[in-house]
ZALUM-270996 format. One record per atom (N, C-alpha, C): residue number from 1; residue in three letters; chain; atom name; x, y, z. Coordinates in nm, 3 decimals. Atoms other than C-alpha are relative to their C-alpha. Layout:
N
(NUM 'ALA' 'A' 'CA' (X Y Z))
...
END
This chain:
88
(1 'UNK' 'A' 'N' (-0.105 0.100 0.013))
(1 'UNK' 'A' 'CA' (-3.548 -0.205 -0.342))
(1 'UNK' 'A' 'C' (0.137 0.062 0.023))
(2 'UNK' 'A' 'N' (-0.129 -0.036 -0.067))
(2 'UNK' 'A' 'CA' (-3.271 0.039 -0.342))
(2 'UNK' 'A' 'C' (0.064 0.043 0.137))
(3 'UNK' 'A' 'N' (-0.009 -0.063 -0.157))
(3 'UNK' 'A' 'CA' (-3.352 0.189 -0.027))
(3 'UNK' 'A' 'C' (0.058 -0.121 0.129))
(4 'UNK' 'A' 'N' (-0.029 0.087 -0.050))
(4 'UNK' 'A' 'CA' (-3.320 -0.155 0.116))
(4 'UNK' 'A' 'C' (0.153 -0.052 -0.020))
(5 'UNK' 'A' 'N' (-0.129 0.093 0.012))
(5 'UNK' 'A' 'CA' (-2.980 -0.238 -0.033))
(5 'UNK' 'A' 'C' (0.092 0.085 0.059))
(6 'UNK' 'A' 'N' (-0.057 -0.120 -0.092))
(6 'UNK' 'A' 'CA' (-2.846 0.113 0.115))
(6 'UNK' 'A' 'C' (-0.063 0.008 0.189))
(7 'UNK' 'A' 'N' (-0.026 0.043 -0.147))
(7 'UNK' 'A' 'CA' (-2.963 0.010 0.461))
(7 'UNK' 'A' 'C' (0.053 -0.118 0.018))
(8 'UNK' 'A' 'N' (-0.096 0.133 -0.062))
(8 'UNK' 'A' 'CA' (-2.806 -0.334 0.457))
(8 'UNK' 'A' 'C' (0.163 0.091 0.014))
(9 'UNK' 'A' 'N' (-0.148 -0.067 0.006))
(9 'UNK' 'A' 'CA' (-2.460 -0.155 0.361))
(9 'UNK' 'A' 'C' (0.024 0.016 0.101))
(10 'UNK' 'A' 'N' (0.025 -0.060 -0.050))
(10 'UNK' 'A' 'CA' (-2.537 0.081 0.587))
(10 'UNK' 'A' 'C' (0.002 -0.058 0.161))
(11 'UNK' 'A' 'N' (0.019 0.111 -0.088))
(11 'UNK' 'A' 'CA' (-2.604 -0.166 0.880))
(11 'UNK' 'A' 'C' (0.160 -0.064 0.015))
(12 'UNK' 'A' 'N' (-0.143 0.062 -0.003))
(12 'UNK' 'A' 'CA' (-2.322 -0.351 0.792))
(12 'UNK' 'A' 'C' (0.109 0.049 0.046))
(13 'UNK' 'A' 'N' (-0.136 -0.052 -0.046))
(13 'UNK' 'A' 'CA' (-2.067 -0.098 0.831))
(13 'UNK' 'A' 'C' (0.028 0.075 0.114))
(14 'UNK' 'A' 'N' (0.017 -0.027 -0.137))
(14 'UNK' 'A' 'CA' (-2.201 0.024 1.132))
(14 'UNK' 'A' 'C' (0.064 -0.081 0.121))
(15 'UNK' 'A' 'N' (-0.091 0.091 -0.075))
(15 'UNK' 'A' 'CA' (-2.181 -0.309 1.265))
(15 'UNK' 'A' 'C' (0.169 -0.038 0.002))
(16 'UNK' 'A' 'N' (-0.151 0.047 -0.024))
(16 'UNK' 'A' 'CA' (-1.833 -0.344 1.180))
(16 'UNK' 'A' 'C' (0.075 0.125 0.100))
(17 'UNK' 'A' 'N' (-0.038 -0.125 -0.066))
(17 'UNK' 'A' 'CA' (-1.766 -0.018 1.342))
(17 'UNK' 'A' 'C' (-0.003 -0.034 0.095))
(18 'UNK' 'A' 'N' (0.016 0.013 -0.141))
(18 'UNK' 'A' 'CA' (-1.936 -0.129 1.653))
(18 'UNK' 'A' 'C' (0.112 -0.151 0.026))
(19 'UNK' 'A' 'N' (-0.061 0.104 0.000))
(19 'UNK' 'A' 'CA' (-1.696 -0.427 1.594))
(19 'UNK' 'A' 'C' (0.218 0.004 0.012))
(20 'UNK' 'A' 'N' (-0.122 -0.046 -0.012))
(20 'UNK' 'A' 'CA' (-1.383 -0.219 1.643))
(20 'UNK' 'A' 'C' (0.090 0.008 -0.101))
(21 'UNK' 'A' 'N' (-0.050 -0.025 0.125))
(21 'UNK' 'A' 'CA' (-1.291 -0.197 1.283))
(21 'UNK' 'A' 'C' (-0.043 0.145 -0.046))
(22 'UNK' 'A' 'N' (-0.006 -0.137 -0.020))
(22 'UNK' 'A' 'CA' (-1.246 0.189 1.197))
(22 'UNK' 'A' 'C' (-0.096 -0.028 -0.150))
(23 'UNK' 'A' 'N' (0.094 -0.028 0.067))
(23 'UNK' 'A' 'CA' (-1.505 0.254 0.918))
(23 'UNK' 'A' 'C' (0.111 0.051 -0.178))
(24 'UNK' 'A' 'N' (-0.073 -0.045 0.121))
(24 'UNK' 'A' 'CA' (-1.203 0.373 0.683))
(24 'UNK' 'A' 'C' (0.085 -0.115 -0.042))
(25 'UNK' 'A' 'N' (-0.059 0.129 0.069))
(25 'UNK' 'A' 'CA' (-1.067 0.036 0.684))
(25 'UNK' 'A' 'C' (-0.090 -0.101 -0.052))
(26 'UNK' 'A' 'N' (0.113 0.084 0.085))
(26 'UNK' 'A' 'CA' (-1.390 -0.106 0.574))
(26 'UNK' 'A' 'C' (-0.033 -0.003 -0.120))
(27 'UNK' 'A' 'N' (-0.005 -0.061 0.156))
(27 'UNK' 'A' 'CA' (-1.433 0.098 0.287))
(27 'UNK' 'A' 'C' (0.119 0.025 -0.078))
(28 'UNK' 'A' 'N' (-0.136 0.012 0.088))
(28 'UNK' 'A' 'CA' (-1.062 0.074 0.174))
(28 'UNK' 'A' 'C' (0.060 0.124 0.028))
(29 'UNK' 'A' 'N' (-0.030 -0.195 0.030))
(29 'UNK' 'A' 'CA' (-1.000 0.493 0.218))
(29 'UNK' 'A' 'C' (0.153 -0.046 0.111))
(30 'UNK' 'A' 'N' (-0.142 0.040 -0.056))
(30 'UNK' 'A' 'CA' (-0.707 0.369 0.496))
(30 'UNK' 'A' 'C' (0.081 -0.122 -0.016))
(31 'UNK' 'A' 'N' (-0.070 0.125 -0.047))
(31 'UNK' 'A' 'CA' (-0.449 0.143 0.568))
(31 'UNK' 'A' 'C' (0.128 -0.017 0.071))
(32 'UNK' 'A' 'N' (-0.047 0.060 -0.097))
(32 'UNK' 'A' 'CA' (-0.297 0.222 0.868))
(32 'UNK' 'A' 'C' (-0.052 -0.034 0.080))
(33 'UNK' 'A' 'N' (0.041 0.027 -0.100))
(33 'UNK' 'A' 'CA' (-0.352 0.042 1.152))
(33 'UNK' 'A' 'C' (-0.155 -0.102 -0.013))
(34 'UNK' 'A' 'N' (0.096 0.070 0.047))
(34 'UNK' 'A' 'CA' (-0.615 -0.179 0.990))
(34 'UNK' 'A' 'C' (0.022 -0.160 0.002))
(35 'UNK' 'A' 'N' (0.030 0.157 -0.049))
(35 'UNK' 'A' 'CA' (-0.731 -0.528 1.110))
(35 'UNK' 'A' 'C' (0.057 -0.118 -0.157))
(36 'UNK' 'A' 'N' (0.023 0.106 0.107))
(36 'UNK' 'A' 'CA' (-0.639 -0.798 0.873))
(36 'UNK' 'A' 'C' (-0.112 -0.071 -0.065))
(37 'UNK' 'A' 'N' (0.170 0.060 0.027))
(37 'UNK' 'A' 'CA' (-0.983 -0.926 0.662))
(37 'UNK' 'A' 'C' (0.003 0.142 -0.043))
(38 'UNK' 'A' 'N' (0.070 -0.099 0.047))
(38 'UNK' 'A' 'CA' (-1.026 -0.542 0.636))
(38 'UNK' 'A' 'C' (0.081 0.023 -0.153))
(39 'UNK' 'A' 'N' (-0.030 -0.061 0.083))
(39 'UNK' 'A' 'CA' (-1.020 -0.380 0.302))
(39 'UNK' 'A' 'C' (0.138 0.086 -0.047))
(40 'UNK' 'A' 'N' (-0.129 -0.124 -0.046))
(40 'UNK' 'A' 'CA' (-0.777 -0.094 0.417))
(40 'UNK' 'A' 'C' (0.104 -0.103 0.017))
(41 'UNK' 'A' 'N' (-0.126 0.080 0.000))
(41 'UNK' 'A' 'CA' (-0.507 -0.389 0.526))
(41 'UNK' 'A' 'C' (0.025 -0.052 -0.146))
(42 'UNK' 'A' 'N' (-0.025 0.058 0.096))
(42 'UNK' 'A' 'CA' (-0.569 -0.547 0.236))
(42 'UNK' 'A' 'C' (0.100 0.085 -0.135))
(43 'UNK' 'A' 'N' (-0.052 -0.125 0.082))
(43 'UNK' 'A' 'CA' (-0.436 -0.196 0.028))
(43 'UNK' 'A' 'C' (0.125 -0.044 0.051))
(44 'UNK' 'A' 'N' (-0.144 -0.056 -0.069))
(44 'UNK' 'A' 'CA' (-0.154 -0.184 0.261))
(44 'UNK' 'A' 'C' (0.107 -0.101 -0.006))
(45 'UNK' 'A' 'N' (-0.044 0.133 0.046))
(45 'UNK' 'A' 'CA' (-0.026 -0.549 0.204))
(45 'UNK' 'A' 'C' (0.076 0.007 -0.170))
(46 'UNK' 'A' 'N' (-0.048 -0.035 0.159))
(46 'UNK' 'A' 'CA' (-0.040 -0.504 -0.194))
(46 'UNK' 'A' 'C' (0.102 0.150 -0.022))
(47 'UNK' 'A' 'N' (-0.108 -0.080 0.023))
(47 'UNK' 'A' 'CA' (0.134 -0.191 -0.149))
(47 'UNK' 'A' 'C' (0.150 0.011 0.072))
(48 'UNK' 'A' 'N' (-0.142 0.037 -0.017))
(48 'UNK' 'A' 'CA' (0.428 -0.299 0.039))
(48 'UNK' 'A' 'C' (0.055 -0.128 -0.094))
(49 'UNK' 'A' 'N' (-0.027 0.096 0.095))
(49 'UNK' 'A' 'CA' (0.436 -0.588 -0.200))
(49 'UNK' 'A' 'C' (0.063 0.073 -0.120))
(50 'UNK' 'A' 'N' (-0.020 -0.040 0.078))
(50 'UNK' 'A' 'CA' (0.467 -0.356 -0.474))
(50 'UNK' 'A' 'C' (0.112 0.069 0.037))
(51 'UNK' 'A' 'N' (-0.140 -0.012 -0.026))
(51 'UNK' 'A' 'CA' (0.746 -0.167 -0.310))
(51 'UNK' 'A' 'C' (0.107 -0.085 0.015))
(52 'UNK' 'A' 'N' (-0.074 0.089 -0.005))
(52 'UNK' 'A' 'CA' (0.902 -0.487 -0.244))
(52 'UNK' 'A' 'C' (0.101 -0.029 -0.129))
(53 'UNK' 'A' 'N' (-0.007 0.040 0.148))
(53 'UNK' 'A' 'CA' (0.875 -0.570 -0.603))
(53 'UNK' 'A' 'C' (0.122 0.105 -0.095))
(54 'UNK' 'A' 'N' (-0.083 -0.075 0.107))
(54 'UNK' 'A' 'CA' (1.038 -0.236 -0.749))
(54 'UNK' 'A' 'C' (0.138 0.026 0.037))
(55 'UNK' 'A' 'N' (-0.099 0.018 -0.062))
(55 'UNK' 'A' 'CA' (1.320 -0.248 -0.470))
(55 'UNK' 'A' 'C' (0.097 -0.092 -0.086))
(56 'UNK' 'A' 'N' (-0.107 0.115 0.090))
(56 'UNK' 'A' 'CA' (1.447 -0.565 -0.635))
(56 'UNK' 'A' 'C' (0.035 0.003 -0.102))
(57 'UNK' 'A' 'N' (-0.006 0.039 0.180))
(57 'UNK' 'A' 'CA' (1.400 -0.477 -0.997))
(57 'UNK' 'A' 'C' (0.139 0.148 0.050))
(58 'UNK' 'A' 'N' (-0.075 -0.118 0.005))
(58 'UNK' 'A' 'CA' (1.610 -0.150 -0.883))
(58 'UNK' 'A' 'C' (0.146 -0.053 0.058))
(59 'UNK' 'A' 'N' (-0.161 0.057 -0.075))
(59 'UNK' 'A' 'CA' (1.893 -0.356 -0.673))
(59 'UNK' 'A' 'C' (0.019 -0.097 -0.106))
(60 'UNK' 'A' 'N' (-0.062 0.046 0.045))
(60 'UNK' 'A' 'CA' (1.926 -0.586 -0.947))
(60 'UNK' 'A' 'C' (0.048 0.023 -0.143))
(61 'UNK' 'A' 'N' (-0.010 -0.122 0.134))
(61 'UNK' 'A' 'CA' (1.923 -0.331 -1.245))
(61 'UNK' 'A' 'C' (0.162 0.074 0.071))
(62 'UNK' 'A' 'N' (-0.071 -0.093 -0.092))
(62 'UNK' 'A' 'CA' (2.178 -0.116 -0.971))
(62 'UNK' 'A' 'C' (0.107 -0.076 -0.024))
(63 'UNK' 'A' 'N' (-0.089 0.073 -0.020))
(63 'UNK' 'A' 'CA' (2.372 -0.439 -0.909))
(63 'UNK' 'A' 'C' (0.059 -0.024 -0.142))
(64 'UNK' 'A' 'N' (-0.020 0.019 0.131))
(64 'UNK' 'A' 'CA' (2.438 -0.476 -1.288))
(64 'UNK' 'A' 'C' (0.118 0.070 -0.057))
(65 'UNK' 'A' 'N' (-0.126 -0.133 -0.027))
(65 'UNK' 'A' 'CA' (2.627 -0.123 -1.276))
(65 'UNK' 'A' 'C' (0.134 -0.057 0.041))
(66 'UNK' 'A' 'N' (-0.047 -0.051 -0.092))
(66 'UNK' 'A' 'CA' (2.806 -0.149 -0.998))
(66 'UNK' 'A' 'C' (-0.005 -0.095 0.115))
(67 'UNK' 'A' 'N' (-0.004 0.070 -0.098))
(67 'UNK' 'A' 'CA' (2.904 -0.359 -0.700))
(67 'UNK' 'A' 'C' (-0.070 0.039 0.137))
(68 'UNK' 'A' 'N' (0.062 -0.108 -0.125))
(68 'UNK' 'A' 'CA' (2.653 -0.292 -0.362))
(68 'UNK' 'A' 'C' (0.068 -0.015 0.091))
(69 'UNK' 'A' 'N' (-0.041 -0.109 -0.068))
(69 'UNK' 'A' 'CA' (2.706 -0.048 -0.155))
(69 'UNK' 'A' 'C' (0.156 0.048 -0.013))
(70 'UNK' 'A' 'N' (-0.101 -0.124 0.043))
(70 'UNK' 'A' 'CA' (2.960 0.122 -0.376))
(70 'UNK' 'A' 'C' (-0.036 0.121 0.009))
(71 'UNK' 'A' 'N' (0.018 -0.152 0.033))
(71 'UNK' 'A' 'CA' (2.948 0.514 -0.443))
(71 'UNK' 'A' 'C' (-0.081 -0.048 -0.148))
(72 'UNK' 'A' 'N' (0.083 0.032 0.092))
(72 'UNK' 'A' 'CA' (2.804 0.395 -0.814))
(72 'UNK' 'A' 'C' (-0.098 -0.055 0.020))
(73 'UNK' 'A' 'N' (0.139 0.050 -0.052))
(73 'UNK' 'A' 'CA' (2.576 0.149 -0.643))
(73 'UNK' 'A' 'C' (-0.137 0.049 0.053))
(74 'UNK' 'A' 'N' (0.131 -0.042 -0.082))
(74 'UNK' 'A' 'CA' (2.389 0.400 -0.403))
(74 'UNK' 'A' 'C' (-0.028 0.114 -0.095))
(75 'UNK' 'A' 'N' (0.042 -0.083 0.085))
(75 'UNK' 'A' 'CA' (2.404 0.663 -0.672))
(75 'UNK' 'A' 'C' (-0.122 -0.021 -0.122))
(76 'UNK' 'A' 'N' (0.082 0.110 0.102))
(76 'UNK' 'A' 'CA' (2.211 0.419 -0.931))
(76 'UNK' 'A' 'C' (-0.134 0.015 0.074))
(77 'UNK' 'A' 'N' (0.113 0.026 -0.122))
(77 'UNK' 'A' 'CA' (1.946 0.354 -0.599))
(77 'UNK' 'A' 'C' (-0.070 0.169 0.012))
(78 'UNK' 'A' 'N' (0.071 -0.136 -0.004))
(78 'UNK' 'A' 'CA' (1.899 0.709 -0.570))
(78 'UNK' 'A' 'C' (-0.077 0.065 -0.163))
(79 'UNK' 'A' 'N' (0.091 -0.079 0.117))
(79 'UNK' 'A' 'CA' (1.833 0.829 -0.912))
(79 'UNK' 'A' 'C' (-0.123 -0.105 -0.044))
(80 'UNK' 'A' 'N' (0.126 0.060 0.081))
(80 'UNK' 'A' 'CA' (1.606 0.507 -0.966))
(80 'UNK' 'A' 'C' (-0.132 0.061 0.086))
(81 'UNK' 'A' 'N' (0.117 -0.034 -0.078))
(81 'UNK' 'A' 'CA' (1.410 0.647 -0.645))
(81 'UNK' 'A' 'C' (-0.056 0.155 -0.020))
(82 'UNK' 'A' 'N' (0.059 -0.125 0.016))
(82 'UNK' 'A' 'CA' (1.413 1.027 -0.758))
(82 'UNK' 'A' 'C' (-0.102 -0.032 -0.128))
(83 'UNK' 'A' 'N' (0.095 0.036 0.105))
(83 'UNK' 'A' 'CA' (1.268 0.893 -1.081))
(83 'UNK' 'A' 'C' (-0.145 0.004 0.068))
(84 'UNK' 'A' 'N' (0.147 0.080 -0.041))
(84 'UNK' 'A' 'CA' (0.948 0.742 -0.910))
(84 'UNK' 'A' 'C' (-0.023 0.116 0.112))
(85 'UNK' 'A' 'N' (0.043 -0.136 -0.081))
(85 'UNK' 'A' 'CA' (0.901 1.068 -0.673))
(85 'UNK' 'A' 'C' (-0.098 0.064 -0.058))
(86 'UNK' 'A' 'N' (0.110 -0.086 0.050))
(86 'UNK' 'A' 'CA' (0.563 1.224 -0.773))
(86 'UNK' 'A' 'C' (0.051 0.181 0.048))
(87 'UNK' 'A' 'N' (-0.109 -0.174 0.046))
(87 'UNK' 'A' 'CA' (0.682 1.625 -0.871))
(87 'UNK' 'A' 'C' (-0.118 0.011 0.137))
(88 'UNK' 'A' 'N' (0.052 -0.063 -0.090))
(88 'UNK' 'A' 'CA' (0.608 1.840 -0.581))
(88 'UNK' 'A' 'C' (-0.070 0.157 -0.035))
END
């Protein structure tokens, strides 16, 4: 029974392969350059959404300061974006 549910998969993602959908946008692992419907777009969607999202909370936190595109304004923009920088 399992063997069978690991060749449908298996099948499946072949066929989508042979279907011109890259195999890493099937399984979610990318999301550039990925078809819409796929997995991988679907990542890449929610994560410009979510940048969208923290942009605004940061320009209207920023704007609160400081009038935009003052010297206080882009200074505000920058330290909210060094914040959110994963350490190198």
């Amino acid at each position: 029974m399992r063997s069978v549910a690991l060749m449908i998969i298996g099948a499946s993602l072949l066929t989508a392969g042979c279907a011109g959908q890259s195999i890493d946008c099937i399984t979610g692992t990318s999301s550039r350059d990925c078809a819409p419907g796929t997995i991988g777009h679907q990542q890449m969607v929610q994560e410009r959404q979510s940048d969208d999202t923290v942009a605004s909370i940061d320009d209207a936190r920023c704007r609160s300061y400081a009038s935009y595109g003052s010297p206080e304004y882009v200074d505000c923009r920058r330290r909210a974006a060094n914040t959110r920088r994963p350490p190198q």
